[in-house]
C-alpha positions in Angstrom: 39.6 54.7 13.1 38.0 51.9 11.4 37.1 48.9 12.8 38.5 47.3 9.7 41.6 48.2 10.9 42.4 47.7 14.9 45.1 49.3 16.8 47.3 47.0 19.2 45.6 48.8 21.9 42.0 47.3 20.2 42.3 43.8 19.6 39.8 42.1 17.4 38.0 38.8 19.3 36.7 35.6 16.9 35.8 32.6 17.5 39.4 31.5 17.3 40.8 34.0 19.6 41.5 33.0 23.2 39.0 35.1 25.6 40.7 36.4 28.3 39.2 36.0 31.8 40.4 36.8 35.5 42.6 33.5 35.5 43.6 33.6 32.2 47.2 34.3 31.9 48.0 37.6 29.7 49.6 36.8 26.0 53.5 36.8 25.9 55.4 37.9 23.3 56.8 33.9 23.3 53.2 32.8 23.1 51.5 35.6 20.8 47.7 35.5 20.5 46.5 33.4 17.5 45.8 36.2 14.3 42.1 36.3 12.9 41.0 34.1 10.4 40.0 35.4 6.9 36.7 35.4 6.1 35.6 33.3 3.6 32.6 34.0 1.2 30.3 31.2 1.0 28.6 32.5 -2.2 29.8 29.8 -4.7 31.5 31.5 -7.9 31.6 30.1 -11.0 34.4 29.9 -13.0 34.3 31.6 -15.9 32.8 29.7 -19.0 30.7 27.5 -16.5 27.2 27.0 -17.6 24.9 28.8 -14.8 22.3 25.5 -14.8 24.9 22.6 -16.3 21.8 20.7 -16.6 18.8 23.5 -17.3 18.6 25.9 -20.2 21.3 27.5 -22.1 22.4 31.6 -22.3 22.1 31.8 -25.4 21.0 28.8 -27.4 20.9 29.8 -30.6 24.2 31.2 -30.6 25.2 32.9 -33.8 24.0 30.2 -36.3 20.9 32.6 -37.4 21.1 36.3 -38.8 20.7 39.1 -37.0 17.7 41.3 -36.5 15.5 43.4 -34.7 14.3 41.3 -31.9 11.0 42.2 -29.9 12.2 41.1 -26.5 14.3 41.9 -24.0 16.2 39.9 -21.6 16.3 40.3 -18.1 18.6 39.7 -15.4 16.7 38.5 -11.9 17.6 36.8 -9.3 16.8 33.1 -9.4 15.2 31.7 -6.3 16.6 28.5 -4.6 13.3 26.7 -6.0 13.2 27.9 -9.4 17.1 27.3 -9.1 16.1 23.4 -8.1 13.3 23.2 -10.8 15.9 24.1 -13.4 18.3 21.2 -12.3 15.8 18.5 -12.2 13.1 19.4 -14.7 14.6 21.1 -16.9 16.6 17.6 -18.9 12.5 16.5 -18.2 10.2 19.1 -19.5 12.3 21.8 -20.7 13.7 22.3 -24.2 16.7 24.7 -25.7 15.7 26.2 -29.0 18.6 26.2 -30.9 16.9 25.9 -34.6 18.9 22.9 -35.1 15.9 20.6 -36.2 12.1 19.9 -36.5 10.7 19.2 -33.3 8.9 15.9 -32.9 5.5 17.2 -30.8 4.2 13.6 -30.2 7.5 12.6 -29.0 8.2 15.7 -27.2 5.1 15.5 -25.1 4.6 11.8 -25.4 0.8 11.7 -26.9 -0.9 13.0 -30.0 -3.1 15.8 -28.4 -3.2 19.2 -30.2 -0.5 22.0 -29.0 -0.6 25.0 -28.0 2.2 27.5 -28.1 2.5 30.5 -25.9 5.1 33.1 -26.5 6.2 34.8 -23.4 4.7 33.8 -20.2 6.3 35.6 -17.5 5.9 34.0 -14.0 3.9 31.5 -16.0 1.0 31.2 -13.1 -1.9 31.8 -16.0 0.3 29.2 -18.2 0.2 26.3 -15.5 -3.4 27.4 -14.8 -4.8 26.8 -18.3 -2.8 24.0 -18.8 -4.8 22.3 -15.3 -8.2 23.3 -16.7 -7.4 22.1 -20.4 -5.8 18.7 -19.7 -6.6 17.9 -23.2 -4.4 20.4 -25.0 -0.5 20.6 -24.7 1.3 23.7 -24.3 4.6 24.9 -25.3 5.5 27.6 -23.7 8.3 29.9 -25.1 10.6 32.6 -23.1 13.7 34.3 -21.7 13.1 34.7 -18.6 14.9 32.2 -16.6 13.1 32.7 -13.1 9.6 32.6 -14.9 11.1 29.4 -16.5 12.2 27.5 -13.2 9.0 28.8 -11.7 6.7 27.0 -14.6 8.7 24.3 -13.9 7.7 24.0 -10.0 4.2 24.6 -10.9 4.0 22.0 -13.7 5.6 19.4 -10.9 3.0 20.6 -8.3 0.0 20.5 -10.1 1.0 17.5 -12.0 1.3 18.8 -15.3 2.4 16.7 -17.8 1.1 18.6 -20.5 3.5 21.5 -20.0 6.8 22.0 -21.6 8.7 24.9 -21.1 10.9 26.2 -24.4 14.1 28.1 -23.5 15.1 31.0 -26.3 13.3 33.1 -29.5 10.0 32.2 -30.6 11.2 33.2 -34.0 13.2 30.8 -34.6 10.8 28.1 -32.7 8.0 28.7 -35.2 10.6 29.1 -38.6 12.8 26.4 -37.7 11.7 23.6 -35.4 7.6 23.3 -35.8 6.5 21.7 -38.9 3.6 23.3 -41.2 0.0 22.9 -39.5 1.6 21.6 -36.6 0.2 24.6 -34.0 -3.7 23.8 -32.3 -3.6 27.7 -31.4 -0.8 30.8 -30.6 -1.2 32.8 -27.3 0.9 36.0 -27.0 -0.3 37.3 -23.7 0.9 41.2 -22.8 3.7 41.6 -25.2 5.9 44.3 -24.4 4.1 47.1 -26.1 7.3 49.1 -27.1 5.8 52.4 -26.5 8.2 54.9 -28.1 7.8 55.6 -31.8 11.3 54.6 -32.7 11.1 51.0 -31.0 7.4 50.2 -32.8 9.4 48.3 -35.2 10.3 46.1 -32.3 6.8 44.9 -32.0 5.4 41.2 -31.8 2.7 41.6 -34.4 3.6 42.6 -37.2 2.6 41.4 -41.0 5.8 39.4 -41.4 5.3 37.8 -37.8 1.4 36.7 -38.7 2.9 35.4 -41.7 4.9 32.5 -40.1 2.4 32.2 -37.4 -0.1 31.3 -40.2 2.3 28.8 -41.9 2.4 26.7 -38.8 -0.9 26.7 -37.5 -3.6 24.7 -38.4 -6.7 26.0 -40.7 -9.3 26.5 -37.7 -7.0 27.5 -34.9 -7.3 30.2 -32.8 -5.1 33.3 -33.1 -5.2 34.9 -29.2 -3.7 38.0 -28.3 -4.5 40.5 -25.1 -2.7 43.7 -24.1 -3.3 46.9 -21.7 -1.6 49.1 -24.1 -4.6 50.4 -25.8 -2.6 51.8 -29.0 -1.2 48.6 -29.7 -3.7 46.8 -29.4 -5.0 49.2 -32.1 -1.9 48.2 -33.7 -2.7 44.3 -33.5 -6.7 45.0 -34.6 -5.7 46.7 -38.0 -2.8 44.0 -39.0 -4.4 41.3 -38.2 -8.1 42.7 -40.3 -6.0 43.2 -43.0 -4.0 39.9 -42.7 -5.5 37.4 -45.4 -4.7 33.9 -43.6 -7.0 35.2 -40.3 -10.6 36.6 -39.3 -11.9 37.9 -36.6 -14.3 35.7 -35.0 -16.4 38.8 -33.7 -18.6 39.6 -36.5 -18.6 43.2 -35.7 -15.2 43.0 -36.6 -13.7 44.1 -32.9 -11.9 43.4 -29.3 -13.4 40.4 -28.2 -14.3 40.5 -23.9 -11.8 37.9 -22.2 -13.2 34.8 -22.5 -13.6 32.7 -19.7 -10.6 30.5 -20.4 -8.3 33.2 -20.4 -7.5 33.9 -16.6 -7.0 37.4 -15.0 -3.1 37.8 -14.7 -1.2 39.3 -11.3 -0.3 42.0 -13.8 -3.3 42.9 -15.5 -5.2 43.3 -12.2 -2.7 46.0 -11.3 -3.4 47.7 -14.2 -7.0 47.8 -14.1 -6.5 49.1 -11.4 -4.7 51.7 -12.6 -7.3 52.3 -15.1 -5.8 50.4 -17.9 -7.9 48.9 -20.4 -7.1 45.3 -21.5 -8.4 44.1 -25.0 -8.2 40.9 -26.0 -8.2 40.0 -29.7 -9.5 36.1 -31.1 -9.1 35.6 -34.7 -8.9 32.1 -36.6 -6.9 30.8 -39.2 -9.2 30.3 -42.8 -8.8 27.5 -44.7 -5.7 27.7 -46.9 -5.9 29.5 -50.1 -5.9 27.2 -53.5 -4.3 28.5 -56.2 -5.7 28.4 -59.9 -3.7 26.4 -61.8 -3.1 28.9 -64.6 -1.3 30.7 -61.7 1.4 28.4 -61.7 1.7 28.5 -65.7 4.5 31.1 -65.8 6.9 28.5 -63.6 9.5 26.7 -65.1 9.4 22.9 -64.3 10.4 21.0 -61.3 14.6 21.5 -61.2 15.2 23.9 -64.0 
């Protein structure tokens, strides 16, 4: 029989239970022994409709205020440590951000200087964010994700290597770059191992596509630096052709290639495994040109201002 379930002849001992010794008198029916307690879960639940961080980032922040489409991430459920968990709480109402696409971000107020920014869409665990961000103390970077352990755990390195050039954006880069950073506004875009989307049918799920480079383009600055790496060798192919055929970049390798990873750039956890599973990693640096002038006889066809 179960232990779950004793028999009167197998009585169950707690820590409330009398233990009964040589001296100990045996229970009486008018002085029955005292009945186990009920185990209590100490896991705290919350109830339903309570925010998981009341003061870190949001499920879904966005919500439903923006159309739906094809979006090239996944979100993942992991467990949240009890430090990322503590990062959340305290940092996040610091250094984190929600992006809802409810307004234009302010990027000298947000990070509390005027120093060029950086944005970085997905950063996983974030240790290569936090590390760049040390060595380039000059540069500001916004870094955009889902993932809320990776978040928390930005969060706890920014605070331990004194970052204060680090802010950590909570939702769809998407909308980020369409709806809450100005034109020219962007220093340089780092999109570091996007999920590669290997099946045929989920290509159109991709980061880089035309459209994508489109709106990177209209935020970024003429001269800034376009910097994408992956291990998945035909996607990379992928990012090489649409980005040579994008008008508003070039490749800053004149033979018109993968660029080595530069110095700047350092080796993630991830990529060392797959080296060392023979992957190849290519990285890929191209520049925003100068913005195109239209002729004026372009614009001759257009009817006037309000019409």
């Amino acid at each position: 029989m179960s232990d779950s379930h004793p028999t009167p002849e197998s009585p169950v001992l707690t820590s409330e239970s009398p233990v009964s010794t040589p001296d100990s008198p045996a229970p009486t029916p008018e002085s029955p022994a005292p009945a186990s307690p009920v185990p209590v879960s100490a896991r705290h639940t919350r109830p339903k409709g309570e925010p998981r961080f009341p003061d870190g980032p949001r499920a879904d922040p966005a919500g439903s205020h923006f159309e739906r489409r094809i979006r090239s991430f996944q979100p993942r459920r992991s467990r949240v440590t009890a430090g990322q968990a503590d990062a959340l709480q305290r940092l996040w109402p610091k250094w984190g951000l929600d992006i809802d696409g409810q307004r234009v971000l302010d990027l000298t107020e947000l990070f509390g200087d005027d120093r060029p920014v950086v944005l970085e869409v997905g950063f996983g665990m974030g240790e290569t964010t936090a590390r760049m961000a040390a060595a380039d103390p000059g540069t500001n970077v916004l870094a955009a994700d889902v993932h809320t352990p990776g978040q928390g755990h930005l969060l706890g390195l920014a605070e331990r290597d004194g970052l204060t050039n680090v802010r950590v954006g909570n939702g769809d880069a998407i909308i980020l770059l369409r709806e809450m950073l100005a034109p020219d506004s962007l220093a340089g875009l780092r999109v570091y191992f996007p999920d590669p989307w290997p099946k045929k049918r989920h290509h159109k799920r991709r980061l880089i596509q035309p459209e994508f480079l489109t709106l990177a383009a209209a935020r970024l600055r003429p001269g800034a630096t376009l910097h994408c790496a992956t291990d998945w060798e035909p996607y990379a192919e992928q990012m090489l052709e649409v980005l040579t055929d994008h008008p508003d970049f070039e490749n800053t390798r004149p033979d018109g290639g993968f660029a080595p990873r530069p110095a700047h750039r350092p080796q993630t956890r991830f990529e060392g495994q797959g080296l060392e599973k023979g992957h190849v990693v290519n990285d890929l640096l191209f520049r925003r040109v100068p913005h195109r002038v239209q002729r004026q006889d372009q614009h001759q066809d257009l009817p006037p201002t309000g019409a």
